[in-house]
Backbone bond lengths (Angstrom), bond angles and torsions (degrees), N, CA, C in turn:
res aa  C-N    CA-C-N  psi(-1)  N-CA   C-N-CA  omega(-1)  CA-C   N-CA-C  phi
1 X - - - 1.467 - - 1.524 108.99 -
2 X 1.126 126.18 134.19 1.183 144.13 176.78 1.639 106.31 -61.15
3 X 1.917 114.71 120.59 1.059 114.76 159.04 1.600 134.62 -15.35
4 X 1.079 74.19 -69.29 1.723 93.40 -168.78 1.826 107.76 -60.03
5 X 1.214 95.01 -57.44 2.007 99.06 169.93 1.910 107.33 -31.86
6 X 1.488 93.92 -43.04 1.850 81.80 -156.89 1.556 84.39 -78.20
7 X 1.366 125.98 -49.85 1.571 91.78 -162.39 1.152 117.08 -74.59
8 X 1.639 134.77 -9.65 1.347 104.01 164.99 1.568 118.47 -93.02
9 X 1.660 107.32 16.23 2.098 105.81 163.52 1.901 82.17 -69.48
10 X 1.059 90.84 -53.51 1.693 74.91 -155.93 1.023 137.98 -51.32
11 X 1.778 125.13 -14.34 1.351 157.94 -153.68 1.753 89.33 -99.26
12 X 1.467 113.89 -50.74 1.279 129.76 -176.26 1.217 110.99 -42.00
13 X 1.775 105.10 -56.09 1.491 147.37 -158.08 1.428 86.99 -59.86
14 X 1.547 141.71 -66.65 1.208 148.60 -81.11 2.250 72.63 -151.36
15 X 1.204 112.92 -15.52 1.299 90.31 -172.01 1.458 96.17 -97.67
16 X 1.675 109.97 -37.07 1.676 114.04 -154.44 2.192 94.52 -71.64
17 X 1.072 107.21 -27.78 1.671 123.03 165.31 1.710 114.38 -45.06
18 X 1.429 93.40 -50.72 1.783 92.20 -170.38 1.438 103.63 -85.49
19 X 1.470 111.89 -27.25 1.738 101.51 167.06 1.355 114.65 -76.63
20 X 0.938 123.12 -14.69 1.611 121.88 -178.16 1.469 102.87 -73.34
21 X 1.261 120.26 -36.88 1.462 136.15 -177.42 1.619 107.15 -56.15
22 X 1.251 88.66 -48.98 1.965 100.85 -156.10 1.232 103.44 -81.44
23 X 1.453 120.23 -20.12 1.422 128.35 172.34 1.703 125.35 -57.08
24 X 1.602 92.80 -40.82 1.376 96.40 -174.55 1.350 125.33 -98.28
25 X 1.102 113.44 21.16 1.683 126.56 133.37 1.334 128.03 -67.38
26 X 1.074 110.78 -3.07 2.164 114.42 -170.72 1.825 92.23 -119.01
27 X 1.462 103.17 79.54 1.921 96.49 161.80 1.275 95.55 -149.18
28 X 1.847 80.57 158.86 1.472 106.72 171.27 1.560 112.14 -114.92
29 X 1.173 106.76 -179.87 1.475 96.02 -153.14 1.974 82.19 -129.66
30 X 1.301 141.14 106.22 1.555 159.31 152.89 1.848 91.86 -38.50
31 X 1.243 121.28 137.78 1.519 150.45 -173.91 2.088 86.14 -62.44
32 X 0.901 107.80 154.26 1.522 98.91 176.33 1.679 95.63 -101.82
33 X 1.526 100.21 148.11 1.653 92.84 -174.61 1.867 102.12 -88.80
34 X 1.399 73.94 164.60 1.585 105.40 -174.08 1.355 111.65 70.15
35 X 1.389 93.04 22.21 2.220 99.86 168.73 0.964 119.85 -153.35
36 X 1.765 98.39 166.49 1.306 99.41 -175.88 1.305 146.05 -82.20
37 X 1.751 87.18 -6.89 1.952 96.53 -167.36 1.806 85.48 -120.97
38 X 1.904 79.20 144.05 0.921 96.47 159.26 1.333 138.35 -144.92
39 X 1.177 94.50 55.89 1.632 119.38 177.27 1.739 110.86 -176.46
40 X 1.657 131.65 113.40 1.051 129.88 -173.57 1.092 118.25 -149.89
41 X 1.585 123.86 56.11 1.576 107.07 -156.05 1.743 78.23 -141.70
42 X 1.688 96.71 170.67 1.510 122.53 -166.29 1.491 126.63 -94.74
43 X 0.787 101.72 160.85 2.308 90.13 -175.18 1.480 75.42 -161.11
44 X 1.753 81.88 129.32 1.648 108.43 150.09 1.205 128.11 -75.97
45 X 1.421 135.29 94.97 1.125 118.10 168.82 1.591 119.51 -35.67
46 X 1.218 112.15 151.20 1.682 126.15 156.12 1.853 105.90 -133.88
47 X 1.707 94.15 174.35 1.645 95.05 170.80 1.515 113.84 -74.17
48 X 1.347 121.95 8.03 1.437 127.86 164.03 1.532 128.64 -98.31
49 X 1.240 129.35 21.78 1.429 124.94 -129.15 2.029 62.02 -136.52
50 X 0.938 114.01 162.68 1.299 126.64 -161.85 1.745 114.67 -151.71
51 X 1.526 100.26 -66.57 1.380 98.12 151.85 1.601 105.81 -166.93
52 X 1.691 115.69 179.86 1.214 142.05 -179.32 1.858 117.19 -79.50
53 X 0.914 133.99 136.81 1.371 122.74 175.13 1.665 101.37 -151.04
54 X 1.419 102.86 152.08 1.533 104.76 162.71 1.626 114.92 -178.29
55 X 1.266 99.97 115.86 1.366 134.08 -158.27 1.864 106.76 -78.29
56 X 0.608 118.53 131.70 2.056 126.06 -179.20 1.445 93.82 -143.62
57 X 1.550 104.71 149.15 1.052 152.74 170.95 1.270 151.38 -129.51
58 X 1.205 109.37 96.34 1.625 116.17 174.01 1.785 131.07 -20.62
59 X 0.964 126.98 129.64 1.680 133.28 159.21 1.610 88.04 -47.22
60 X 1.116 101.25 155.38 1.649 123.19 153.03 1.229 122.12 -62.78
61 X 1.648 120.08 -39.25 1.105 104.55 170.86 1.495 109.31 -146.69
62 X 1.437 107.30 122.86 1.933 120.42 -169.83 1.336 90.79 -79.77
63 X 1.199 135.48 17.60 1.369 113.14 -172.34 2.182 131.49 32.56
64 X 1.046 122.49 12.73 1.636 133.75 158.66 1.546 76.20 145.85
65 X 1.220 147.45 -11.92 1.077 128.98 -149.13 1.946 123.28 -94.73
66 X 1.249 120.18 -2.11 1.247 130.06 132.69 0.966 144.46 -31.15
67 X 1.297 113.85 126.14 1.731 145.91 19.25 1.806 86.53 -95.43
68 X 1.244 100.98 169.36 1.100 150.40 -164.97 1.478 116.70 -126.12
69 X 1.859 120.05 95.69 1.204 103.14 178.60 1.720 124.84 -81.26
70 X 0.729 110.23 165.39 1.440 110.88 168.31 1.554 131.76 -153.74
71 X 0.788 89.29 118.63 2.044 104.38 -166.79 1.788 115.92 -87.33
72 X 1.778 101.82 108.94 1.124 109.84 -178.02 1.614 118.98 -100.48
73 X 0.718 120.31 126.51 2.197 128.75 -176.71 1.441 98.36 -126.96
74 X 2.081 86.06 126.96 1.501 91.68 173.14 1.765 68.49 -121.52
75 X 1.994 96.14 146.49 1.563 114.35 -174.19 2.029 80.41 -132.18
76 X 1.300 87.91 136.50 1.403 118.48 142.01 1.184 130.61 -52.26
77 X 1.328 140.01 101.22 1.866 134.66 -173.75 1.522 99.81 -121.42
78 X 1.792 98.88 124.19 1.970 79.54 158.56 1.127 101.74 -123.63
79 X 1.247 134.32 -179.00 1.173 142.74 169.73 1.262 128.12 44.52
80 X 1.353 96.48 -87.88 1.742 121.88 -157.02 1.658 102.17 -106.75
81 X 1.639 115.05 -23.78 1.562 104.60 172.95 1.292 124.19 -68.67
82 X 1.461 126.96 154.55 1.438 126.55 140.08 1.203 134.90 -80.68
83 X 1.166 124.05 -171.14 1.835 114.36 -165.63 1.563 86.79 -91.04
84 X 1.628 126.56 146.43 1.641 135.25 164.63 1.847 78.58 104.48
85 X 1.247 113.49 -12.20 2.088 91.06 175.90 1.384 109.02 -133.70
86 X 1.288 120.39 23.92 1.304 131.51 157.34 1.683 121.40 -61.64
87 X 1.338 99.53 -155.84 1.578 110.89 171.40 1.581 108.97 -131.98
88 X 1.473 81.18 124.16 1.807 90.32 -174.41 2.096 102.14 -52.28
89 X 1.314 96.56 130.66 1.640 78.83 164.48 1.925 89.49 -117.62
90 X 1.128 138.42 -51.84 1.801 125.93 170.86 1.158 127.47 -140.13
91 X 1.348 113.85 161.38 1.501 100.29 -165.15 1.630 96.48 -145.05
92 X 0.840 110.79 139.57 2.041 100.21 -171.57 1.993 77.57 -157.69
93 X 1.928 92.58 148.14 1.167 108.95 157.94 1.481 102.81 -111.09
94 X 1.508 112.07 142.24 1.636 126.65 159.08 1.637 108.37 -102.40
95 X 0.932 93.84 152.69 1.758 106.62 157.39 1.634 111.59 -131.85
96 X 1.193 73.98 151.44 1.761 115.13 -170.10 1.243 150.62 -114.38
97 X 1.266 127.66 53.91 0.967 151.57 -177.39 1.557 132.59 -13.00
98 X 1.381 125.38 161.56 1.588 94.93 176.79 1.566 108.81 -85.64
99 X 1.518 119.90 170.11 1.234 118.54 -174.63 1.866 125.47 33.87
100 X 1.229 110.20 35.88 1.805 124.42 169.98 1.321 87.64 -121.47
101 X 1.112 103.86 171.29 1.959 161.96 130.16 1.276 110.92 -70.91
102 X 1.053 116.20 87.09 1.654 97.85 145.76 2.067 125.47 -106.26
103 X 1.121 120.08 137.91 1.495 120.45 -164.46 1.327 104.91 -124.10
104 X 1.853 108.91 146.83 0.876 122.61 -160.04 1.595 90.16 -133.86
105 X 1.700 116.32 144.12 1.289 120.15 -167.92 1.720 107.68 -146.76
106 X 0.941 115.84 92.99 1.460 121.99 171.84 1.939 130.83 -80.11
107 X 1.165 117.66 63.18 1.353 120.09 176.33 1.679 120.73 -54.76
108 X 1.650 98.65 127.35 1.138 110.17 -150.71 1.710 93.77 -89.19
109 X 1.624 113.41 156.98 1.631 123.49 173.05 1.281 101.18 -115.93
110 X 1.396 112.85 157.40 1.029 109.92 -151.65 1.729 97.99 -84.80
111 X 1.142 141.17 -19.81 1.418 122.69 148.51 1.992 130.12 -18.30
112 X 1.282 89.82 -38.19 1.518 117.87 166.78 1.343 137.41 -54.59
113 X 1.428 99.90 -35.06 1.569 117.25 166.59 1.871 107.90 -80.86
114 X 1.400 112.18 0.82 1.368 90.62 -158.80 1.865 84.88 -116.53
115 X 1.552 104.21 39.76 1.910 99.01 168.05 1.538 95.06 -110.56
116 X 0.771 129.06 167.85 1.664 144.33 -179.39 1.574 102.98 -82.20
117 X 1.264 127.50 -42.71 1.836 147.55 160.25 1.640 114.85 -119.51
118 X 0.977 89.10 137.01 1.960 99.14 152.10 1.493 97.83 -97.91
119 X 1.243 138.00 142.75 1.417 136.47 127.98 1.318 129.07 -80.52
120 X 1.280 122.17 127.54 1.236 107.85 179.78 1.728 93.31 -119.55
121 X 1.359 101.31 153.12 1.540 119.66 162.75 1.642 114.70 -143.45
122 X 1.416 96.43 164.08 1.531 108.99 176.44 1.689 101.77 -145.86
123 X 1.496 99.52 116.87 1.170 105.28 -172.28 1.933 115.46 -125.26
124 X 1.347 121.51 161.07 1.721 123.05 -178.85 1.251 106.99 -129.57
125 X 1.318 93.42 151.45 1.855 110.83 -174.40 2.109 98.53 -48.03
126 X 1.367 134.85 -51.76 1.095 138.68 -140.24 1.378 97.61 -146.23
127 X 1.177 126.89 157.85 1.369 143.86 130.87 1.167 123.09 -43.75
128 X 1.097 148.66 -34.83 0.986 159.49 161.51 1.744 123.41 -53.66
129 X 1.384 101.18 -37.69 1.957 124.20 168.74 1.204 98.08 -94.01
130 X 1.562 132.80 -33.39 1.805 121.58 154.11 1.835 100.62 -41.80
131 X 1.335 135.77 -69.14 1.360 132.66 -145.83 1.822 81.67 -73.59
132 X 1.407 146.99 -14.75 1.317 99.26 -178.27 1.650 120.08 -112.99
133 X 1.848 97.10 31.51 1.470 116.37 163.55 1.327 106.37 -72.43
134 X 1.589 137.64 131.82 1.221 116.20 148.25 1.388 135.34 -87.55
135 X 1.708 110.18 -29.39 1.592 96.76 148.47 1.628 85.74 -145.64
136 X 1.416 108.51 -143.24 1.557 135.89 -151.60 1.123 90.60 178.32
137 X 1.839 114.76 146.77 1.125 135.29 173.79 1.725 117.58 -144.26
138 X 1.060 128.06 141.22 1.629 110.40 -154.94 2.128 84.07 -139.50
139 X 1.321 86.66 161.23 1.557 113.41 165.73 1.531 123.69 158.04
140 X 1.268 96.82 -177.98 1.667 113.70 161.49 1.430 128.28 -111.78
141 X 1.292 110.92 153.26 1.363 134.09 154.94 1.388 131.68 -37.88
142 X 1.186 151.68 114.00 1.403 113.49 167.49 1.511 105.12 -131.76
143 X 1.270 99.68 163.23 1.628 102.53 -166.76 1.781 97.74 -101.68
144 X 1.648 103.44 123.07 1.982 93.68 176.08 1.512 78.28 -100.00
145 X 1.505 98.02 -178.70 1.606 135.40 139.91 1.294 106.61 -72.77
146 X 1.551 93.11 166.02 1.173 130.14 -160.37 1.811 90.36 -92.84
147 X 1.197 110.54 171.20 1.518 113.81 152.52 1.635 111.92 -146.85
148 X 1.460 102.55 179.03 1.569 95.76 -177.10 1.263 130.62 -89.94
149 X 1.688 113.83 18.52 1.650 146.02 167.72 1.617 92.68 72.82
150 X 1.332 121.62 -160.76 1.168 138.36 -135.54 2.143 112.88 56.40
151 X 0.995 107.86 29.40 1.666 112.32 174.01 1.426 93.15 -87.42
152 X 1.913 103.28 179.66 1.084 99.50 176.12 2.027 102.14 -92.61
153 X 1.328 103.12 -175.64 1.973 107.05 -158.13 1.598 83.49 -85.54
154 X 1.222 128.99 128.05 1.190 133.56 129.53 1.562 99.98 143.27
155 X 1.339 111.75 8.75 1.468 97.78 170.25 1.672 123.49 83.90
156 X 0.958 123.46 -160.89 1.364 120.62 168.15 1.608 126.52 -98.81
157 X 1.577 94.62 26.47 1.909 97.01 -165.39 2.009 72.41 -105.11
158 X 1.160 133.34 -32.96 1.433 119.13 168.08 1.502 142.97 -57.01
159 X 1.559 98.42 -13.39 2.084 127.12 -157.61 1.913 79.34 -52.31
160 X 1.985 107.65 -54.71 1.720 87.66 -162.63 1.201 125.80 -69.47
161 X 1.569 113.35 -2.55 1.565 101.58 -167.45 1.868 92.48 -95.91
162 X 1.174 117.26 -12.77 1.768 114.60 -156.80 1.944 77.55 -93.98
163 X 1.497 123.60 -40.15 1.574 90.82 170.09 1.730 136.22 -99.44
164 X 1.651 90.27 13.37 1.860 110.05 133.44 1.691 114.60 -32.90
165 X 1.511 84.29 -98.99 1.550 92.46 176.07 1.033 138.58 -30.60
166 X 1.722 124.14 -47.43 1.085 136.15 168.50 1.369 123.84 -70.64
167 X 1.506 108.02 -12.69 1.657 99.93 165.31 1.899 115.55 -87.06
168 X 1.618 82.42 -33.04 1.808 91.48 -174.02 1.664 96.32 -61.55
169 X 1.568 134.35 -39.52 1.087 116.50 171.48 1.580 130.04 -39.02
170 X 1.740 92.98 -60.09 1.534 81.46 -162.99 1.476 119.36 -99.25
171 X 1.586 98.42 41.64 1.662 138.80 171.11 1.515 87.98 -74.63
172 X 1.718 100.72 -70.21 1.643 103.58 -160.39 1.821 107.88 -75.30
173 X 1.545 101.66 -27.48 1.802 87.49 -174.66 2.070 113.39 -73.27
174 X 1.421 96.50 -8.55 1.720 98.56 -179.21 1.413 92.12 -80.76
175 X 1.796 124.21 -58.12 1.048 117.43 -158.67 1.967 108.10 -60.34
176 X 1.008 116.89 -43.49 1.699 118.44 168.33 1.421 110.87 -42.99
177 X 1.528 106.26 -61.29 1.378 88.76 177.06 1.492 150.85 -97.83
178 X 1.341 81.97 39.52 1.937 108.87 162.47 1.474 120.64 -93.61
């Protein structure tokens, strides 16, 4: 096998890897069938945590059956509770349309930081208004600092494309210097 072939399989190797990586940060999470919730999981507050959000989405097509409510609760847990014996901190229904977004955003007070969990859920009348979610997406907020700039422009939503470049470089400076 030709020098040069293997190190740029490997460069190849080493690129299709870091996209595979960067990929699996971008999901949504499909209603689980034969239920109703579809979204139920916990976040620790910290003094960085800013706020709650979680995004649902319509099928393309509800067939007449649009909007779609859906009921989101963020509960307070400390310690010793479970989620359903907490303290309600909000509760809002959205509807949901076919083919929309609709988002829901809960900003936390600082009373809020002092539960051990938030729970959040997003829950539907039926199984049936579960199948005409197409997914749900859940998270937090977080609060950075500031810095005194000279970084590069765009933050850290750029890190994959700047170690793009830097791999495709020393793609071409190995392949030159063979």
């Amino acid at each position: 096998m030709n020098r040069n072939t293997s190190k740029l399989g490997g460069f190849a190797l080493a690129l299709v890897v870091l996209v595979a990586g960067l990929g699996l940060g971008l999901s949504g999470v499909a209603a689980q069938s034969d239920s109703t919730t579809l979204v139920d999981e916990p976040v620790t507050p910290t003094n960085e945590t800013e706020s709650i959000y979680v995004d649902v989405t319509g099928v393309d097509d509800m067939n007449g059956s649009s909007p779609v409510n859906v009921t989101v609760t963020v509960e307070g847990l400390t310690e010793n509770e479970t989620a359903g014996n907490g303290t309600a901190l909000d509760q809002v229904t959205i509807s949901v349309a076919n083919d929309t977004t609709e988002s829901y955003d809960y900003t936390l007070v600082d009373g809020d930081r002092d539960f051990d969990q938030l729970q959040v859920t997003a829950t539907v009348a039926t199984a049936d208004d579960a199948a005409l979610i197409a997914s749900t997406d859940w998270g937090t907020l977080q609060r950075t600092s500031g810095g005194g700039g000279g970084g590069l422009p765009g933050g850290t939503s750029s890190t994959g494309l700047i170690v793009l470049v830097v791999l495709l470089g020393a793609a071409f400076v190995a392949r030159q210097g063979d």
